[in-house]
C-alpha positions in Angstrom: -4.3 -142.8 25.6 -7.3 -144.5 27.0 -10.1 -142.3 29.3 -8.9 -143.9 32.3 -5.1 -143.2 31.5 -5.9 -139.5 30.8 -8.1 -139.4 34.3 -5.1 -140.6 35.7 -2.7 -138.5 34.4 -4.6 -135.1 34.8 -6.3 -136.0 38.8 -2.8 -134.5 39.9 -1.7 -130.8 41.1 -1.6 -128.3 38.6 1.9 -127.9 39.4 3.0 -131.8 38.1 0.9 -132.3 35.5 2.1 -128.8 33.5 5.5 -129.7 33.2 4.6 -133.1 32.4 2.4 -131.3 29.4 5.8 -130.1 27.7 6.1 -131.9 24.2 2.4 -133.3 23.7 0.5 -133.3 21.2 -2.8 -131.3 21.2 -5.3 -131.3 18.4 -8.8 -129.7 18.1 -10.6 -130.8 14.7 -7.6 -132.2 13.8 -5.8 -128.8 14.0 -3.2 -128.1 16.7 0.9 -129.2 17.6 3.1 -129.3 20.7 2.6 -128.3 23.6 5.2 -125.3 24.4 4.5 -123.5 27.2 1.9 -124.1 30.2 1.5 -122.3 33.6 -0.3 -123.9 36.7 -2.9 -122.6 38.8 -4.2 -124.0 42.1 -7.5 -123.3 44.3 -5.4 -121.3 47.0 -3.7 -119.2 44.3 -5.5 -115.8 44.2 -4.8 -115.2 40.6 -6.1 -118.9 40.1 -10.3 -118.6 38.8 -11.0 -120.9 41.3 -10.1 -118.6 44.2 -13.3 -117.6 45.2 -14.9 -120.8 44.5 -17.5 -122.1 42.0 -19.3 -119.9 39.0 -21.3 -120.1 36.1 -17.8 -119.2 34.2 -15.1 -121.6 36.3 -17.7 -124.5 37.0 -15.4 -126.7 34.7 -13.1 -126.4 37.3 -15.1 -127.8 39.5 -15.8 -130.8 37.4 -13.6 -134.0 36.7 -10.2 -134.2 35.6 -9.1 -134.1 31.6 -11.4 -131.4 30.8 -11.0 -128.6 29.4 -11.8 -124.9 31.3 -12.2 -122.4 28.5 -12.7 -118.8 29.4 -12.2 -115.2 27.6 -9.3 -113.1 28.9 -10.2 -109.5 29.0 -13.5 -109.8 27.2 -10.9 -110.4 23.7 -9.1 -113.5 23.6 -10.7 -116.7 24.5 -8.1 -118.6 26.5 -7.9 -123.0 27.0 -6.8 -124.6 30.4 -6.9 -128.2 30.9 -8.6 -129.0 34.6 -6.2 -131.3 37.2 -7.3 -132.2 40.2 -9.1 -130.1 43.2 -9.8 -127.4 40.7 -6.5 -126.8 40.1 -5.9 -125.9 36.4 -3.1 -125.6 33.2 -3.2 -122.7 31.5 -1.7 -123.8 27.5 0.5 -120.7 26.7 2.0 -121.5 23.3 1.7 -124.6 20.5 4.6 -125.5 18.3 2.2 -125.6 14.8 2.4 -129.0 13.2 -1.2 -130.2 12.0 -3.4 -127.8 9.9 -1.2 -124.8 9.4 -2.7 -123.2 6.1 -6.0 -123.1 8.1 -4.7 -121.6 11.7 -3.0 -119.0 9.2 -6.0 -117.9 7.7 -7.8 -117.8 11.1 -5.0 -115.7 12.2 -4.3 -113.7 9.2 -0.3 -114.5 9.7 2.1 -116.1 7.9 4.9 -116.6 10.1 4.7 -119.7 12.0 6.4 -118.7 15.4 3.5 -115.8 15.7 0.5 -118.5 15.0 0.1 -120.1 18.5 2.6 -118.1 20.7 0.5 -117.0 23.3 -3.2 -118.4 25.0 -5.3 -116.2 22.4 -3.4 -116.7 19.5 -3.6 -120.4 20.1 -6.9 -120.8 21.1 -8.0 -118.1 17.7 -5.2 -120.5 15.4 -6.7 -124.1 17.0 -11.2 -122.5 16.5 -11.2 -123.1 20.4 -13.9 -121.2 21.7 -16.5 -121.2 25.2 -18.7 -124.0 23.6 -15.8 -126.3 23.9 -16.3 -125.4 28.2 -15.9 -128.4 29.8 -15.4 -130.9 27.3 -13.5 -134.1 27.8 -9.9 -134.3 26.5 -10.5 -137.8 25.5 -13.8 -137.4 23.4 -13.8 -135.4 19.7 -12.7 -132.5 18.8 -9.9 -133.4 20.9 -6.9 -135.4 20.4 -4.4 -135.0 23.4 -1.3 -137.6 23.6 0.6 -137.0 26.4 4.9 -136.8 25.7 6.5 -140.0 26.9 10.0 -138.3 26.5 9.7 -134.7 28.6 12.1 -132.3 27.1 14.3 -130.0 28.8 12.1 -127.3 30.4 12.7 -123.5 31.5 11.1 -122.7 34.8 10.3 -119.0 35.7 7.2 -116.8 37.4 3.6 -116.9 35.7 3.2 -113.9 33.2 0.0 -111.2 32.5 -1.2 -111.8 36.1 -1.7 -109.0 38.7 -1.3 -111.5 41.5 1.1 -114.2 43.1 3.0 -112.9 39.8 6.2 -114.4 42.4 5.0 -118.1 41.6 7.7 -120.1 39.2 4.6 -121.6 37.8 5.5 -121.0 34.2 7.2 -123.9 32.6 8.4 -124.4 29.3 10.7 -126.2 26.4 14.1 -124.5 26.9 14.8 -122.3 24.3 11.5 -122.8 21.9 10.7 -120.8 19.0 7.0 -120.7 19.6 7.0 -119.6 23.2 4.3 -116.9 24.2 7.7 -115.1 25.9 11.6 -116.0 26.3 12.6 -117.3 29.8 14.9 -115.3 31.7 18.3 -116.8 31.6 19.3 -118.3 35.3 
């Protein structure tokens, strides 16, 4: 996909472009898989880290489209987001492994596949994603991102490890996959 393509498809609400996320490919180095799960944040979201505007740590954000917003969670786990438009952001919850699976392993110390990239830590720890990759462009190395041209079919439910707007079905993911961070809740 060309820069302009990728500006294009990103400079939309969180709330479109994660769904549309389901079933593409994302690689860092050459290491990565599907997209699984994603959940959406916007500006007016208080659990969103552009709530209360611009910081050194959310100034990707701020920035252009088809970048990526890394932060840590809970001073642990660093987690990747992929910034849409009016910094509005995609959390990427879980990767189906399918390009350089011996090495996320070792990163991860696990052998079972479902357990390498199953949540935003375990990805990011699986994929070597870490704060110097802040505000990189999704179309320049170490990334690869091709977007899905056939969306699968996608569970919808509420955003999970949030403390607030936890009421949001902002949560999307492939219906019934292995590799999700967390099962849906049947409807």
């Amino acid at each position: 996909m060309d820069n302009q393509s990728l500006l294009q498809f990103f400079d939309r609400e969180a709330t479109l472009v994660a769904p549309a996320l389901l079933g593409s490919t994302l690689l860092v180095n050459g290491i990565g898989g599907l997209i699984v799960e994603t959940e959406a944040y916007h500006p007016q979201d208080p659990a969103s880290h552009s709530f209360r505007g611009p910081t050194p740590r959310n100034a990707a954000m701020f920035g252009p489209p088809a970048r990526v917003y890394v932060y840590r969670s809970y001073g642990i786990h660093w987690c990747i987001n992929f910034v849409c438009s009016h910094a509005s952001a995609v959390l990427i919850r879980a990767i189906e492994p399918t390009e350089g699976i011996e090495t996320m392993r070792g990163r991860r110390g696990v052998e079972d596949i479902r357990q390498l990239c199953s949540g935003p830590g375990k990805l990011c720890e699986a994929m070597g994603v870490t704060r110097d990759l802040d505000g990189h462009a999704l179309a320049l190395p170490p990334f690869s991102f091709t977007p899905n041209p056939d969306p699968p079919k996608i569970a919808i439910g509420p955003r999970i490890g949030i403390t607030k707007a936890v009421e949001k079905p902002w949560r999307f993911g492939v219906a019934d996959s292995p590799f999700l961070s967390r099962k849906f809740a049947r409807e």
